[in-house]
Kinemage of the C-alpha trace (Angstrom):
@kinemage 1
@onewidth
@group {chain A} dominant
@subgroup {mainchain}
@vectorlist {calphas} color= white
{ca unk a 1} P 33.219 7.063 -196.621
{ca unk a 2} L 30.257 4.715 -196.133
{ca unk a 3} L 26.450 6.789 -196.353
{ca unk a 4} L 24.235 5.530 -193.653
{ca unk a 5} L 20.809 6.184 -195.192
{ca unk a 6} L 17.621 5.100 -193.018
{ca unk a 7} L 13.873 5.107 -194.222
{ca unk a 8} L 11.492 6.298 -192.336
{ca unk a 9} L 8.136 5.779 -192.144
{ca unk a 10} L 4.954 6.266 -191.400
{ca unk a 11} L 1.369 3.925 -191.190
{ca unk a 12} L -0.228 4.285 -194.487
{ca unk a 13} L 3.146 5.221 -196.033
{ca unk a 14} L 2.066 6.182 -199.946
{ca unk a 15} L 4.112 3.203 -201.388
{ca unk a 16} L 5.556 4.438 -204.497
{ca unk a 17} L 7.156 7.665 -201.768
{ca unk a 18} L 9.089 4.997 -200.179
{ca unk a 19} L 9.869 2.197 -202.783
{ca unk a 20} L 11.251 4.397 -205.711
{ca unk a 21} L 14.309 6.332 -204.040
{ca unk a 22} L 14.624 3.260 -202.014
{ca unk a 23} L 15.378 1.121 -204.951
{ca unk a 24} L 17.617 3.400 -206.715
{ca unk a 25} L 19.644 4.067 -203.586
{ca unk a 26} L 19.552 0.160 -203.158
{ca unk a 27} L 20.484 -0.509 -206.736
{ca unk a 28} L 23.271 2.193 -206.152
{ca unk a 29} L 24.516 0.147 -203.519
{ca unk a 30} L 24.414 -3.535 -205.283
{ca unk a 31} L 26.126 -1.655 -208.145
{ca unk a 32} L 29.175 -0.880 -205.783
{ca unk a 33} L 27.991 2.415 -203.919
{ca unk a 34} L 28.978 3.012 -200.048
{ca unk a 35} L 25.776 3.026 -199.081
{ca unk a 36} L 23.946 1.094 -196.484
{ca unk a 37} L 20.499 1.457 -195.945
{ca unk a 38} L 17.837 0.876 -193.104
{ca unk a 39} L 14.256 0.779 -193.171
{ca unk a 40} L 12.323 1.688 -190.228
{ca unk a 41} L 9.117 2.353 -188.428
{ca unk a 42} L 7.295 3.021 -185.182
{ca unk a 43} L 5.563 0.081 -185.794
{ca unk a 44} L 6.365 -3.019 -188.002
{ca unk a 45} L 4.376 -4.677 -189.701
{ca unk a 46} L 3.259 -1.180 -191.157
{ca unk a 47} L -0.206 -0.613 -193.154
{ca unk a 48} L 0.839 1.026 -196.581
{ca unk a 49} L -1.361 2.914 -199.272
{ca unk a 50} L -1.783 -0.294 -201.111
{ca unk a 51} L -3.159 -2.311 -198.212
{ca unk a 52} L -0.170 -4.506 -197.754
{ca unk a 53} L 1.975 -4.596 -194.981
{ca unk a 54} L 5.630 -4.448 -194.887
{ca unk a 55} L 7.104 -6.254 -191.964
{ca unk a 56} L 10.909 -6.599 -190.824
{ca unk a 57} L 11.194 -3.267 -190.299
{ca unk a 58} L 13.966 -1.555 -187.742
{ca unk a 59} L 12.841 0.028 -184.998
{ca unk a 60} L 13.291 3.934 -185.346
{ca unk a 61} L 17.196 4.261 -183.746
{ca unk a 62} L 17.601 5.626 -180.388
{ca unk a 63} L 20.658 7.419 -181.963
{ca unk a 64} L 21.933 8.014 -185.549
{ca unk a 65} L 25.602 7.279 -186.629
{ca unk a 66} L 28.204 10.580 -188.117
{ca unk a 67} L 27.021 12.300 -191.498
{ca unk a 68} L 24.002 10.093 -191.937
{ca unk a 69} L 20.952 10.795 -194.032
{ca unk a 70} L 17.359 10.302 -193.094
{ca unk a 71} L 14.630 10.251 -195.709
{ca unk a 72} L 11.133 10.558 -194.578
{ca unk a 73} L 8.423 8.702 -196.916
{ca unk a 74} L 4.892 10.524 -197.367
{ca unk a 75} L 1.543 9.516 -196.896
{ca unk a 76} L -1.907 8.788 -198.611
{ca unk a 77} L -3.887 10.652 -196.335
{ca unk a 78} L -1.930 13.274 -194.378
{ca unk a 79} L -5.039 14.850 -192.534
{ca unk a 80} L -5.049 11.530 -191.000
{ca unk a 81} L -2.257 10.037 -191.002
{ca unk a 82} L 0.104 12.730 -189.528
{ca unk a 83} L -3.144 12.534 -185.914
{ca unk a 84} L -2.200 9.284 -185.561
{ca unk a 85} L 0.216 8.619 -182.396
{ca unk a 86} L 2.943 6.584 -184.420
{ca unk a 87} L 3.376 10.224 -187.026
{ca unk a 88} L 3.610 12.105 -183.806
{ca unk a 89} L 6.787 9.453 -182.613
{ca unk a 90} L 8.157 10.231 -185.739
{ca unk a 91} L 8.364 13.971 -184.989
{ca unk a 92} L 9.316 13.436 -181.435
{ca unk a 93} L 12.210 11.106 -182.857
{ca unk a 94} L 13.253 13.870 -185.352
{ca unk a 95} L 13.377 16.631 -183.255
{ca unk a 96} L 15.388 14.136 -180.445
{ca unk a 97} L 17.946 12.132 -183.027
{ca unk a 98} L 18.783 15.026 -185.480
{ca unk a 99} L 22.650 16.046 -184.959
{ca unk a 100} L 24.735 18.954 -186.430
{ca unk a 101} L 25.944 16.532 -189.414
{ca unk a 102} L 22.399 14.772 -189.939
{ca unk a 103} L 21.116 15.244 -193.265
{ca unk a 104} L 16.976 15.158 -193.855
{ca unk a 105} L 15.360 14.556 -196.880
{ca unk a 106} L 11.425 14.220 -197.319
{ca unk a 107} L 9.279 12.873 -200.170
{ca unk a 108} L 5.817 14.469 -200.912
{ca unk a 109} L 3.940 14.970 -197.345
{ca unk a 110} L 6.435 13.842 -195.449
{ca unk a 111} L 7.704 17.575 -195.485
{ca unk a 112} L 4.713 18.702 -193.053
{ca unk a 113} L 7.160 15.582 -190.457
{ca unk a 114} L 9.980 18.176 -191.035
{ca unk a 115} L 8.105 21.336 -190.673
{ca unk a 116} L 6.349 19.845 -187.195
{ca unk a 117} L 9.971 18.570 -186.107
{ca unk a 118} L 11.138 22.533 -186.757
{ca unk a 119} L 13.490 21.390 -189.502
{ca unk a 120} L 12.755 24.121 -192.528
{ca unk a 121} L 12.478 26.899 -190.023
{ca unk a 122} L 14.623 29.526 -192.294
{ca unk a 123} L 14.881 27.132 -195.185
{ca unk a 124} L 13.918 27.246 -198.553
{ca unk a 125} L 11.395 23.915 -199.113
{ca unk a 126} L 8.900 22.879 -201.353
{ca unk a 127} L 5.881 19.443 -201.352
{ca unk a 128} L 3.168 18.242 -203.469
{ca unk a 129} L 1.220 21.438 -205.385
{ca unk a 130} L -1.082 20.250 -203.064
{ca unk a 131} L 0.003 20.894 -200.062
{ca unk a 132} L 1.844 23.980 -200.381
{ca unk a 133} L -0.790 25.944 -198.261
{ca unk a 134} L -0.160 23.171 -195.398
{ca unk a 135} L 3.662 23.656 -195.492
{ca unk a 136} L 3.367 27.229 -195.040
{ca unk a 137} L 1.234 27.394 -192.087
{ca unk a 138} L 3.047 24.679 -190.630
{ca unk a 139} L 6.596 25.691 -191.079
{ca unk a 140} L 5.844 30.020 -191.307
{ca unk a 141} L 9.297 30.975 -190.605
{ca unk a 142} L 10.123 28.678 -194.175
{ca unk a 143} L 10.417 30.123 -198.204
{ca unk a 144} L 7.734 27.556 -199.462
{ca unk a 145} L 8.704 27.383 -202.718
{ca unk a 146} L 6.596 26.080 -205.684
{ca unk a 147} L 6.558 24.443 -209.152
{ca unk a 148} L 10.226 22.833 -207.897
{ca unk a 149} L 10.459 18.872 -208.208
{ca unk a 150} L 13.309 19.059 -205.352
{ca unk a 151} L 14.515 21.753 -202.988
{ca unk a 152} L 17.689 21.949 -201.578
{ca unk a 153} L 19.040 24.048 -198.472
{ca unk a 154} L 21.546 23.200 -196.369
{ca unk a 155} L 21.321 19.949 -194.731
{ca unk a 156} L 17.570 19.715 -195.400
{ca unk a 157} L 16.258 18.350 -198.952
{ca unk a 158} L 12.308 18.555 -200.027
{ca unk a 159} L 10.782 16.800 -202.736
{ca unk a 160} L 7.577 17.127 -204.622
{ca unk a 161} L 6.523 14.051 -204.448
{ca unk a 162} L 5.625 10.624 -205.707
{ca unk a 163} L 8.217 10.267 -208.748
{ca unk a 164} L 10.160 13.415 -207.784
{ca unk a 165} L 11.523 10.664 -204.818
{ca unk a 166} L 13.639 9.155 -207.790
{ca unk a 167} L 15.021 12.248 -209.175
{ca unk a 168} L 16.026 13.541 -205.346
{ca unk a 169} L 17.625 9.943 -204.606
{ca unk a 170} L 19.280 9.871 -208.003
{ca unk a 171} L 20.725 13.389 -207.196
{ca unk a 172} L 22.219 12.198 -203.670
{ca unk a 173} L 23.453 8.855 -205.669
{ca unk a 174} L 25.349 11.062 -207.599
{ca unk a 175} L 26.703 13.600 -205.286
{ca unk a 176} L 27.545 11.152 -202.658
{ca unk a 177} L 28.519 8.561 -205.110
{ca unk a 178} L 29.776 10.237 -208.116
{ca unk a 179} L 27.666 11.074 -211.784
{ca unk a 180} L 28.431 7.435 -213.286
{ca unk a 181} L 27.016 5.973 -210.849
{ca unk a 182} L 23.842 7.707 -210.646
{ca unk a 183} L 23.712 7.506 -214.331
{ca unk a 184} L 23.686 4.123 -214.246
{ca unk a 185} L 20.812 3.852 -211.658
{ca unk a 186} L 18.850 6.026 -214.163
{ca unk a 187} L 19.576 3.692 -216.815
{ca unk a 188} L 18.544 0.704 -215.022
{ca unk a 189} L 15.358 2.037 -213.801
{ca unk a 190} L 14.644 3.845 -217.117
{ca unk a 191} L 14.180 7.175 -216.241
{ca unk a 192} L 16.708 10.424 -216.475
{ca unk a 193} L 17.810 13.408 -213.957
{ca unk a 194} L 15.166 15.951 -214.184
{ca unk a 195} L 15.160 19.756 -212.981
{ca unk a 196} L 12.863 22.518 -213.355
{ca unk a 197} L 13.840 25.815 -214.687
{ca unk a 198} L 15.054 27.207 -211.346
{ca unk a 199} L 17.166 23.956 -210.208
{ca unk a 200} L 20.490 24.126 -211.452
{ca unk a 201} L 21.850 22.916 -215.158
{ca unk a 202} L 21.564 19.048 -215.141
{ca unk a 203} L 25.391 17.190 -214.939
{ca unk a 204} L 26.599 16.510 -218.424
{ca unk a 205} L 27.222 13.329 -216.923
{ca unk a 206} L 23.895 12.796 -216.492
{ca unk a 207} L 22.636 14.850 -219.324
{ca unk a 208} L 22.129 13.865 -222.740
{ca unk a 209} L 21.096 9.956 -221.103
{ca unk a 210} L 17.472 10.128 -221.455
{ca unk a 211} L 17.128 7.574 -224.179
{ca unk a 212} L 16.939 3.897 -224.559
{ca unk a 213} L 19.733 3.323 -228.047
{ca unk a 214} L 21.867 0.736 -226.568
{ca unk a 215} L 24.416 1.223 -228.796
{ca unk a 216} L 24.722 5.022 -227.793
{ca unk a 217} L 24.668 4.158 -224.633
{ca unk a 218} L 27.398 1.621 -224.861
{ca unk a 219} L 29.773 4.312 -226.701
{ca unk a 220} L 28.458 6.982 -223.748
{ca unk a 221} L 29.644 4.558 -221.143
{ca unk a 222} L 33.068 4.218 -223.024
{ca unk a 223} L 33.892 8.021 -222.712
{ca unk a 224} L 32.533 8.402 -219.397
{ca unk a 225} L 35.123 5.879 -218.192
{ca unk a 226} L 37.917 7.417 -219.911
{ca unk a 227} L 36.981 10.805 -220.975
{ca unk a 228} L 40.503 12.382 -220.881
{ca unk a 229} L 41.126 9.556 -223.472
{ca unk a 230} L 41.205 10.641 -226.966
{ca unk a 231} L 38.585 8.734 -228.401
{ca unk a 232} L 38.148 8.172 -232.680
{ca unk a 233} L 35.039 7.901 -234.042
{ca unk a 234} L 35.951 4.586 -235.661
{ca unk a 235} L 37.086 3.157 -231.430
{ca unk a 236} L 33.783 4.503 -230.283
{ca unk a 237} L 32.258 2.383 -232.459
{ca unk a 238} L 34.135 -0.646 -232.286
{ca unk a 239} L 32.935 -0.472 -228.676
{ca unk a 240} L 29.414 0.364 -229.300
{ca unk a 241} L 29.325 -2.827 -232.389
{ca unk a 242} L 27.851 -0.344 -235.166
{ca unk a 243} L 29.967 1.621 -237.841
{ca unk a 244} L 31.562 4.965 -237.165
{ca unk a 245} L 28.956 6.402 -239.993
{ca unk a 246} L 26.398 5.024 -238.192
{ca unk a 247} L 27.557 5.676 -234.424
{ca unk a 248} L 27.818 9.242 -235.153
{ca unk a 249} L 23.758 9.277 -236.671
{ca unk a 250} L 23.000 7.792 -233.812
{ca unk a 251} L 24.642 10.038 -231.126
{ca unk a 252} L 23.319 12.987 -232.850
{ca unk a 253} L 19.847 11.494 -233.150
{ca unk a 254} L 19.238 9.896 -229.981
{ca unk a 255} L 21.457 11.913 -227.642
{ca unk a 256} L 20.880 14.875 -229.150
{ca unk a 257} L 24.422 15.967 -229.511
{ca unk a 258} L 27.633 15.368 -232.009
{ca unk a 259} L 30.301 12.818 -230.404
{ca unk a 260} L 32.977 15.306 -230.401
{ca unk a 261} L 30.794 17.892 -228.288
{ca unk a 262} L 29.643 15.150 -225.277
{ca unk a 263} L 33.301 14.241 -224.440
{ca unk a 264} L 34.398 18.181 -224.402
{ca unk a 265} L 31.550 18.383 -222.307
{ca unk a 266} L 32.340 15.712 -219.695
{ca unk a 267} L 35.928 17.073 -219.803
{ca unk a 268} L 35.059 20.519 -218.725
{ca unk a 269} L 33.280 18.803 -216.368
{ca unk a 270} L 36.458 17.595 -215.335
{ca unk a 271} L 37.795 20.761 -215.246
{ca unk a 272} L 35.924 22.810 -213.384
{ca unk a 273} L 35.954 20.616 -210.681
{ca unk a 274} L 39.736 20.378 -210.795
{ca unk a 275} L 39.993 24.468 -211.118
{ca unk a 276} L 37.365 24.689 -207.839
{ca unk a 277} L 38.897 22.162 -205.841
{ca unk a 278} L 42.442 22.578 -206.391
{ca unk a 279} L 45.342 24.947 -207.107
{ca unk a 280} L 46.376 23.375 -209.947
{ca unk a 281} L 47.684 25.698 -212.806
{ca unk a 282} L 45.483 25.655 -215.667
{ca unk a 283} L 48.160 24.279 -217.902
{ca unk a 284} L 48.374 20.842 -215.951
{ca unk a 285} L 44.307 20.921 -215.336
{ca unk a 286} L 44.630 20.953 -219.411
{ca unk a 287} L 46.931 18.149 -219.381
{ca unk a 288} L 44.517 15.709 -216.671
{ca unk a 289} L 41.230 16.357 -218.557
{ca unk a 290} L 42.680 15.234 -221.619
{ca unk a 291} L 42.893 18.694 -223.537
{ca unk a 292} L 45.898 19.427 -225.783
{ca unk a 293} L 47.277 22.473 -224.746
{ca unk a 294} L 45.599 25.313 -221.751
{ca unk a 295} L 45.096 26.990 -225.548
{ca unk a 296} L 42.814 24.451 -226.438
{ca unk a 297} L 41.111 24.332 -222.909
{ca unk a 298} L 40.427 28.063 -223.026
{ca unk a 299} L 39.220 27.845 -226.768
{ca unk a 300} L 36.161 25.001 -225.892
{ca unk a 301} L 35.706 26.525 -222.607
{ca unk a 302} L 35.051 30.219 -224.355
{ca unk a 303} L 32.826 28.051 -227.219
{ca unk a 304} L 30.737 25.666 -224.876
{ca unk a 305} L 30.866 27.789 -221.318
{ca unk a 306} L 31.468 31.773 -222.311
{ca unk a 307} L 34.276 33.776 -220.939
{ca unk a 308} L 37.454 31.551 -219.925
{ca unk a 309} L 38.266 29.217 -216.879
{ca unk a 310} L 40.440 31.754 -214.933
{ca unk a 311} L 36.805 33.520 -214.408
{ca unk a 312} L 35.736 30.509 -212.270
{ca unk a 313} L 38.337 31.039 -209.858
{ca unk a 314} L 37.678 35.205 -209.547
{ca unk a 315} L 33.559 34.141 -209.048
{ca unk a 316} L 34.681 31.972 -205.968
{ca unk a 317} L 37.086 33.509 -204.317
């Protein structure tokens, strides 16, 4: 199903807020992602941080389709920007458009919009370190959380701010659009899926990425494609144009983990989504993600994850 995904923003919008997620959600969507995306304003042209102007913008919609996602841009000078009339049409709009299924996302500042709109009333939310004091008197009833590069709760999604934009659009790339994909974003924009210690483990799809051997890469890309595919060492490299001897110095050198280990890892990735979203008997979950036998599913899953996979179904039921 098609993400609608509009921009909002503000006068003065802080220019790297608004142009990094947008490009990797735009990139995402020249790359083959169901996304379609609309930039808009109170006012166009629209003043930015830079002193440029960015024109063509859509007016701010007088309603907002099913399941769509709004992400509100921040601001170089929030004291002053957020008095201005055209910040306050922007709450107004907010508190007016938002429907049961609307998702909101904020970069930086533009979480004080959300707290003024009463959107992180009883929500866990974080900003920029410096504006943490702001958030909380603004939005009281809200767990201002800090030292977090994004915050999720619910249908609400906070960012830090200014590069932390790219690693919350990357995140929805991948959950709306699956982990290749986002991966790929990453790649092309050269940077990688961050988290802080309290987010949760990074994807192994994503994981393990944050380097710039093409040749690794190319082999990565081959067992991300077909990871229930048992893959030689000698294919790998056939696809990735270097030697098996070499391809597996490589992986272990740039990636940071053996061959052998990264496709187990992307098949118990497999796995576990199979195990939570179906009621498929372990054996023929085995079978799909490429392992031998449900012996040698439980074995790496006991090795790589602790306990075995029938424990994943007890913790969510």
């Amino acid at each position: 199903m098609s993400l609608s995904v509009f921009f909002v923003l503000t006068p003065n919008v802080l220019l790297l807020d608004y142009a990094g997620p947008a490009e990797a959600l735009r990139m995402a969507a020249e790359m083959g992602g169901d996304l379609g995306l609309v930039n808009c304003a109170p006012v166009s042209p629209l003043p930015t941080s830079m002193g440029l102007s960015l024109d063509g913008l859509a007016p701010l919609p007088e309603a907002l389709p099913p399941d769509s996602l709004v992400i509100v841009a921040g601001n170089a000078r929030e004291s002053e920007d957020y008095a201005r009339p055209e910040a306050q049409a922007v709450i107004d709009w907010l508190r007016r458009t938002a429907r049961p299924d609307t998702r909101f996302a904020s970069v930086c500042s533009a979480a004080l919009l959300l707290a003024r709109a009463g959107l992180l009333s009883g929500r866990q939310c974080t900003t920029h370190h410096n504006l943490i004091d702001d958030l909380r008197r603004l939005a009281p009833e809200a767990r201002v959380l800090e030292d977090r590069i994004f915050v999720e709760d619910g249908p609400v999604l906070t960012s830090a701010g200014i590069t932390t934009g790219i690693d919350l659009a990357l995140y929805l790339i991948e959950r709306h659009c699956g982990p290749e994909l986002a991966a790929a974003v990453a790649r092309r924009q050269v940077v990688f899926m961050r988290r802080s210690g309290h987010d949760p483990q990074l994807s192994p799809w994503l994981a393990w990425r944050n380097h710039l051997h093409p040749a690794v890469h190319r082999a990565q890309d081959a067992i991300a494609r077909e990871p229930n595919r048992r893959w030689s060492l000698e294919a790998l490299a056939d696809v990735a144009h270097v030697s098996a001897r070499h391809l597996a110095r490589l992986f272990a050198c740039h990636a940071g983990i053996g061959v052998v280990e990264y496709q187990q890892r992307l098949r118990l990735s497999q796995a576990r989504r199979l195990l939570l979203d179906t009621g498929m008997a372990v054996e023929r979950v085995a079978e799909l993600c490429g392992f031998g036998s449900a012996r040698d599913l439980r074995r790496v899953w006991s090795r790589l994850e602790g306990g075995a996979p029938s424990d994943l179904r007890q913790q969510r039921s």
